[in-house]
Biopython code that builds the backbone (N, CA, C, O; Angstrom):
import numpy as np
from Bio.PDB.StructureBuilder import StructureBuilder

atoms = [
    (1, "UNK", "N", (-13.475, -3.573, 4.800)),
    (1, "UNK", "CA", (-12.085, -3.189, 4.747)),
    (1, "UNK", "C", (-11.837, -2.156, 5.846)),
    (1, "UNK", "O", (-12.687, -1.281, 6.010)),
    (2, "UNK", "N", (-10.785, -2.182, 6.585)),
    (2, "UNK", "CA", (-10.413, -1.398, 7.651)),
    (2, "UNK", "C", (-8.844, -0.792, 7.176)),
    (2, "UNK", "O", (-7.797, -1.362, 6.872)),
    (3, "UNK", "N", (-9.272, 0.734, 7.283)),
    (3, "UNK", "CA", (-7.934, 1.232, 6.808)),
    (3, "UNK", "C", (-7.125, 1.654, 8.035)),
    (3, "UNK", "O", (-7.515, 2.532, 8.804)),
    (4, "UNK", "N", (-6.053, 1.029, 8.168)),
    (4, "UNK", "CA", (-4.732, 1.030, 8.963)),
    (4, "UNK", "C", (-3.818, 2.453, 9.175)),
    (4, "UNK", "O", (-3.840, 3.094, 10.226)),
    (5, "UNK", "N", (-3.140, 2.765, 8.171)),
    (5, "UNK", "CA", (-2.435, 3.848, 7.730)),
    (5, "UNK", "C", (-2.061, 4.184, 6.629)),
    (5, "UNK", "O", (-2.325, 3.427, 5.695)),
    (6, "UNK", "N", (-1.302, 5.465, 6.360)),
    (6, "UNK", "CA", (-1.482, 5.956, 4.952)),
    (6, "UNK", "C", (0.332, 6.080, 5.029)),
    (6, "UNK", "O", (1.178, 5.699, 5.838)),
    (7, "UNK", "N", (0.357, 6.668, 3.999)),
    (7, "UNK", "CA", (2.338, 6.906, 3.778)),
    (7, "UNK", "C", (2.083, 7.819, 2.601)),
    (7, "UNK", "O", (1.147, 7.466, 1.883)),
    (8, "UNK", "N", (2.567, 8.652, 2.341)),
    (8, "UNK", "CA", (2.611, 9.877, 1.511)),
    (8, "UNK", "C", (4.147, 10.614, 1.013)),
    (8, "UNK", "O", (4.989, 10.731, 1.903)),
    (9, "UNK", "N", (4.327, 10.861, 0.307)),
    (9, "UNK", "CA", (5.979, 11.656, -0.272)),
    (9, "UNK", "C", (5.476, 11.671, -1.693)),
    (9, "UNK", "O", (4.956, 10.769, -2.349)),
    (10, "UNK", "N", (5.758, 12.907, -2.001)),
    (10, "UNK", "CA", (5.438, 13.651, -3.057)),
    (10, "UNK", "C", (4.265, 13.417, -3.818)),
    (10, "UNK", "O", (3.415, 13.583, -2.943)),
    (11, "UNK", "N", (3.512, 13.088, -5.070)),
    (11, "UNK", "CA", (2.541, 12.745, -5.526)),
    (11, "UNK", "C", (2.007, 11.120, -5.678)),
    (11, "UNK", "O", (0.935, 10.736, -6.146)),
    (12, "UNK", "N", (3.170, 10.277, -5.097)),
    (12, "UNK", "CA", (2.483, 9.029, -4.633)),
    (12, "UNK", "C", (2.379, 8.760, -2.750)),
    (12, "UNK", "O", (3.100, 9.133, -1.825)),
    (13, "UNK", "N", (1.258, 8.035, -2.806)),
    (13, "UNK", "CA", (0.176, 7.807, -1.498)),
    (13, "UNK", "C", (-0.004, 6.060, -1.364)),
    (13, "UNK", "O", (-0.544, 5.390, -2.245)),
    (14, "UNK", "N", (0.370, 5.679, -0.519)),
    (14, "UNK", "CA", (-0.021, 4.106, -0.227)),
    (14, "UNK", "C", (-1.255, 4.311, 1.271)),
    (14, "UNK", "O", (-1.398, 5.104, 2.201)),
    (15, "UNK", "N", (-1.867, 3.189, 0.808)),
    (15, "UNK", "CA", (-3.480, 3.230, 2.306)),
    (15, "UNK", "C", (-3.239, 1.810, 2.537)),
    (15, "UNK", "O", (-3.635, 0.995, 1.705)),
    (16, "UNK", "N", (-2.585, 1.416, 3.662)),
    (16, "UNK", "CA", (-2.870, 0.009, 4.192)),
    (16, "UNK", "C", (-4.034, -0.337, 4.934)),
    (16, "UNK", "O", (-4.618, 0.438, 5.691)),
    (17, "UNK", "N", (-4.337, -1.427, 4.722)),
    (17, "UNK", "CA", (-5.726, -2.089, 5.253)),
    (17, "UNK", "C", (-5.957, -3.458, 5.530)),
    (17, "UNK", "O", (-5.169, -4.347, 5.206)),
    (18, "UNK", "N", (-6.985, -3.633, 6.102)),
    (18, "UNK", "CA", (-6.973, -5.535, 7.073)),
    (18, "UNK", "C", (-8.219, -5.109, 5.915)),
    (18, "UNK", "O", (-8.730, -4.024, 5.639)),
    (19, "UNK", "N", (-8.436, -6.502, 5.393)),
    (19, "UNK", "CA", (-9.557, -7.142, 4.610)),
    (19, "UNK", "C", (-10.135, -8.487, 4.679)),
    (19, "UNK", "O", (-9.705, -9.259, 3.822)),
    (20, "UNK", "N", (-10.948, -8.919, 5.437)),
    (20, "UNK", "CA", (-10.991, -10.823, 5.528)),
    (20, "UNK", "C", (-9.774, -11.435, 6.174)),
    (20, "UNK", "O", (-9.200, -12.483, 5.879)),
    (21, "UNK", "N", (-9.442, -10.358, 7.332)),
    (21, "UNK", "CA", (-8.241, -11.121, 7.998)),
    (21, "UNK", "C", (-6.744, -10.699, 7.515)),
    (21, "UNK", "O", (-5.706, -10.783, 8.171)),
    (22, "UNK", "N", (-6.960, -10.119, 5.901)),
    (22, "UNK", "CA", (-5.522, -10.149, 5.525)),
    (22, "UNK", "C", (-5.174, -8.565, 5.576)),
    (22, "UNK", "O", (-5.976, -7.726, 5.986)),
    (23, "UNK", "N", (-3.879, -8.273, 5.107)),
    (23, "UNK", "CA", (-3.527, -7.251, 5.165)),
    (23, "UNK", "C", (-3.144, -7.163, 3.407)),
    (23, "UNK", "O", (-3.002, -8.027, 2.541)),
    (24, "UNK", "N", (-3.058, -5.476, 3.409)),
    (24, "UNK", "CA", (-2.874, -5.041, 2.208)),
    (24, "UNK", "C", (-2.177, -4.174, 1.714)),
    (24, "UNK", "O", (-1.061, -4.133, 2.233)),
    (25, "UNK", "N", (-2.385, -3.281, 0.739)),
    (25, "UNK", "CA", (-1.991, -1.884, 0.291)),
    (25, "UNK", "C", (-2.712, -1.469, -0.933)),
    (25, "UNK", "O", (-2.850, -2.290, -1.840)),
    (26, "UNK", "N", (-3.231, -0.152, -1.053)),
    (26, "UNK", "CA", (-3.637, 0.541, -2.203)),
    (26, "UNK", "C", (-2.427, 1.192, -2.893)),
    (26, "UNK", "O", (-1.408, 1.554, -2.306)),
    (27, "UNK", "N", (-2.575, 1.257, -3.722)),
    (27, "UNK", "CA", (-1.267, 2.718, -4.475)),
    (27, "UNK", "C", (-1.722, 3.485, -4.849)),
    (27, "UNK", "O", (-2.889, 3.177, -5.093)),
    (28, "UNK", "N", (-1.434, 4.798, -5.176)),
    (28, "UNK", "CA", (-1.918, 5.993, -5.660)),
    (28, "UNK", "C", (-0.828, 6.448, -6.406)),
    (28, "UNK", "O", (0.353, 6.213, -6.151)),
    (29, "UNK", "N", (-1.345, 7.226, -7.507)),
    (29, "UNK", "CA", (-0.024, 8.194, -7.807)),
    (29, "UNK", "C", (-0.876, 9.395, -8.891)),
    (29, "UNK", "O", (-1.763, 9.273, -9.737)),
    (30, "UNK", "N", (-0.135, 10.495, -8.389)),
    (30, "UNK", "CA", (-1.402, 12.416, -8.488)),
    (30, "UNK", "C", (-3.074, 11.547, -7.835)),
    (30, "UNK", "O", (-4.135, 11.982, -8.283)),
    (31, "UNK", "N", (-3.086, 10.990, -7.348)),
    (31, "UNK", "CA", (-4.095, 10.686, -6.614)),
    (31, "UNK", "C", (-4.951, 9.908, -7.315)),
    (31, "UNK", "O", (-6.132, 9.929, -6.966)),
    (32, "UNK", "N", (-4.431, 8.826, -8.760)),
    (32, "UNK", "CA", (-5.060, 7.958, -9.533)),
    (32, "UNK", "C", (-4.697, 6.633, -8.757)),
    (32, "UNK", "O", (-3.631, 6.424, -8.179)),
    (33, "UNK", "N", (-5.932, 5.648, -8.862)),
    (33, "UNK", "CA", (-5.413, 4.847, -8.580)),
    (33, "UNK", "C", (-4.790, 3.725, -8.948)),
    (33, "UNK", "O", (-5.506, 2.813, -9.361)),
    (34, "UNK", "N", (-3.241, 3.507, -8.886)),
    (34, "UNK", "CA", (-2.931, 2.505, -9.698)),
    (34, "UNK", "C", (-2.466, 0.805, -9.385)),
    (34, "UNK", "O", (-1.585, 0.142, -9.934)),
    (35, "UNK", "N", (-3.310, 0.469, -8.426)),
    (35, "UNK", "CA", (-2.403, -0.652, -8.053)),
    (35, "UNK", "C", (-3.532, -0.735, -6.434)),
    (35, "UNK", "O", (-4.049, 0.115, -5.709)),
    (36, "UNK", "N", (-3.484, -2.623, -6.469)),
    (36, "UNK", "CA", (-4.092, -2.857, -4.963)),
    (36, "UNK", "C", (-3.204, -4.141, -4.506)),
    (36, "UNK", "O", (-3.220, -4.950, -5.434)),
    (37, "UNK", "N", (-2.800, -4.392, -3.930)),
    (37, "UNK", "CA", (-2.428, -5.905, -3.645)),
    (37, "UNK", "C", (-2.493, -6.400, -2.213)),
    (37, "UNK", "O", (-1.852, -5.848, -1.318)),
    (38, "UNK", "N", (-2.964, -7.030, -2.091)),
    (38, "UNK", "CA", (-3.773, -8.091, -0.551)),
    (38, "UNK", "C", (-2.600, -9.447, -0.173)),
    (38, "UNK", "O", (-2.690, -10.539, -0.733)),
    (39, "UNK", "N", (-1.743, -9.187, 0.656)),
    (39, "UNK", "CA", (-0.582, -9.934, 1.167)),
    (39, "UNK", "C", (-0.995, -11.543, 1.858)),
    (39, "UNK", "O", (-0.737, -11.577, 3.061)),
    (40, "UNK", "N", (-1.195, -11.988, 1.669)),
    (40, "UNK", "CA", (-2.343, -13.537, 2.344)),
    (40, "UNK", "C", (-1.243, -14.095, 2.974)),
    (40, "UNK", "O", (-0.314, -14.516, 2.285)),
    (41, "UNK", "N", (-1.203, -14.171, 4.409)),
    (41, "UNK", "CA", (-0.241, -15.499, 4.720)),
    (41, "UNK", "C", (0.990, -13.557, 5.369)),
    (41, "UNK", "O", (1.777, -13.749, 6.296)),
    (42, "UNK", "N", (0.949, -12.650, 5.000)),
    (42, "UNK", "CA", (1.934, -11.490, 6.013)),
    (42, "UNK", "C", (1.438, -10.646, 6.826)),
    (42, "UNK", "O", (0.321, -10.193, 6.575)),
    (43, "UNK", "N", (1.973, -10.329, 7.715)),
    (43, "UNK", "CA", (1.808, -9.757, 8.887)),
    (43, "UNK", "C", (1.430, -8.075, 8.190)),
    (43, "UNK", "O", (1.609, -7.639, 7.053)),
    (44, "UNK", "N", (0.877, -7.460, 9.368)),
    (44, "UNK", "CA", (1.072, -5.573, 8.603)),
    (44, "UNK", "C", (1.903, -4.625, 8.710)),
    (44, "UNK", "O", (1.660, -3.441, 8.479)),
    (45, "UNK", "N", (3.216, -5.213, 9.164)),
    (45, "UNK", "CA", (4.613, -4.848, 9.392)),
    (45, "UNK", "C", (4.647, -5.124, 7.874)),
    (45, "UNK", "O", (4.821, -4.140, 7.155)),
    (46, "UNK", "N", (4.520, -6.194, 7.358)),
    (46, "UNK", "CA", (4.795, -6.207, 5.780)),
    (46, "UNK", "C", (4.016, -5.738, 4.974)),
    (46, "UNK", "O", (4.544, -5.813, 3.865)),
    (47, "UNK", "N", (2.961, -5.252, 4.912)),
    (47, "UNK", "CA", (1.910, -4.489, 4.267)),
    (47, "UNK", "C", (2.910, -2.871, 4.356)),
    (47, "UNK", "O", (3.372, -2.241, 3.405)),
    (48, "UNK", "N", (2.963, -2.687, 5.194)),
    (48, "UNK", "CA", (3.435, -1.164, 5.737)),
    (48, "UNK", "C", (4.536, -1.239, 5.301)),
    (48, "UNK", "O", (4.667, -0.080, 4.909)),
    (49, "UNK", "N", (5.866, -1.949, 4.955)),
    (49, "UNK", "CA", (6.851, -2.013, 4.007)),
    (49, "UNK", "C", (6.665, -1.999, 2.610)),
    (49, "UNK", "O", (7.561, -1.545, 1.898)),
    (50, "UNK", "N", (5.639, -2.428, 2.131)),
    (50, "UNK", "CA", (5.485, -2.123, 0.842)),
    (50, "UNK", "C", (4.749, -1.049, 0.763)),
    (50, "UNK", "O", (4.813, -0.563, -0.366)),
    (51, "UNK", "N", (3.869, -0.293, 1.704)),
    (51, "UNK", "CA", (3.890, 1.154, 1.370)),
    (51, "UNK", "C", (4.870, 1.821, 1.607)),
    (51, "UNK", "O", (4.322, 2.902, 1.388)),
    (52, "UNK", "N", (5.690, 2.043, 1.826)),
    (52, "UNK", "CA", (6.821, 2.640, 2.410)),
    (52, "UNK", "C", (7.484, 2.734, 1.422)),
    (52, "UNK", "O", (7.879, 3.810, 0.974)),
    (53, "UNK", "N", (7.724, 1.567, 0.899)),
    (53, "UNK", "CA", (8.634, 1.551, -0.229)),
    (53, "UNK", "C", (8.205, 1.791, -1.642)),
    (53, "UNK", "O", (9.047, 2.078, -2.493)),
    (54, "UNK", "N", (6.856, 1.680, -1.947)),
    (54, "UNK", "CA", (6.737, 2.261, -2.593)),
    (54, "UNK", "C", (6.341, 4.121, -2.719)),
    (54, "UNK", "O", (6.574, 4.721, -3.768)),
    (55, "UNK", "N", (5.950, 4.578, -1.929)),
    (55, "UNK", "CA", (6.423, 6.192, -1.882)),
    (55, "UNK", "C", (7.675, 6.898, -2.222)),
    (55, "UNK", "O", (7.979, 7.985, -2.712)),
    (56, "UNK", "N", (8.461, 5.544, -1.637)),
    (56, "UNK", "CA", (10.085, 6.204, -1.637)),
    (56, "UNK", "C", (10.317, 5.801, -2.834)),
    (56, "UNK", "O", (11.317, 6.438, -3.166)),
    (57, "UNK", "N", (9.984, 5.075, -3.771)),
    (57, "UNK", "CA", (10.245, 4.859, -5.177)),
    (57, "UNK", "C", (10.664, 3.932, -5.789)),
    (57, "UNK", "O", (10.842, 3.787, -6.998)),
    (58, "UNK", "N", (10.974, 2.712, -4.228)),
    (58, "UNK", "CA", (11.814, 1.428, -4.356)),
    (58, "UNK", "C", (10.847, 0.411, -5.122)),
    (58, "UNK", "O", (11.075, -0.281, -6.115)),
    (59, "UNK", "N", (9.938, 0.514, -4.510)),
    (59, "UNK", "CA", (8.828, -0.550, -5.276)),
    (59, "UNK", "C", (7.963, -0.002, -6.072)),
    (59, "UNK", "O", (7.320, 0.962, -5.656)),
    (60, "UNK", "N", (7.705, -0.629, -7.738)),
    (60, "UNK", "CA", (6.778, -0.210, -8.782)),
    (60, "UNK", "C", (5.429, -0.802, -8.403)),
    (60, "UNK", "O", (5.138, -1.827, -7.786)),
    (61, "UNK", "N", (4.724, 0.118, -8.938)),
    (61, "UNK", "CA", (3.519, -1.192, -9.210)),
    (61, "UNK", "C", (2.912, -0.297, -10.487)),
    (61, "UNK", "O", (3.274, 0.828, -10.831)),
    (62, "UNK", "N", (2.032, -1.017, -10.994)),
    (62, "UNK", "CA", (1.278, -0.863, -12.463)),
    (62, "UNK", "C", (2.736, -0.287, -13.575)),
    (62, "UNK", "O", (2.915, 0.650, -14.353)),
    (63, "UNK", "N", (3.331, -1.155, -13.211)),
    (63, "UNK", "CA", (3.941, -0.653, -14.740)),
    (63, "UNK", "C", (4.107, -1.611, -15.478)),
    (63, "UNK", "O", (4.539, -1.444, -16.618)),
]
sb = StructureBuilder()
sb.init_structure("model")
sb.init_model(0)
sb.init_chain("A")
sb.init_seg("    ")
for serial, (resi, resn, name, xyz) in enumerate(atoms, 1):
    if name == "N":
        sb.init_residue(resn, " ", resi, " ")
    sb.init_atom(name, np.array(xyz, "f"), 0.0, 1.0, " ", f" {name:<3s}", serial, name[0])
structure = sb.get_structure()
């Protein structure tokens, strides 16, 4: 796994990453981890939108 970039705002953290070609995202939130999802078939312009958005609060994950 190769980590790309991170995105951070307030106590949630997204880590994008290339894995077997694909791109991804971790989630964090107080620095637990809650959430991974591996995009198959999108670019890391779209990986990096769903970290993005989820920091800013637009996108859930583990709920």
């Amino acid at each position: 796994m190769i980590h790309l970039s991170s995105y951070m705002q307030e106590d949630k953290r997204a880590e994008v990453f290339k894995k077997d070609g694909h791109y991804g995202a971790t989630f964090y939130d107080n620095d637990e981890r809650v959430g991974e999802e591996l995009y198959v078939g999108h670019s890391e312009s779209y990986a990096e939108n769903a970290a993005e958005n989820y920091v800013l609060g637009i996108k859930k994950v583990g709920v």
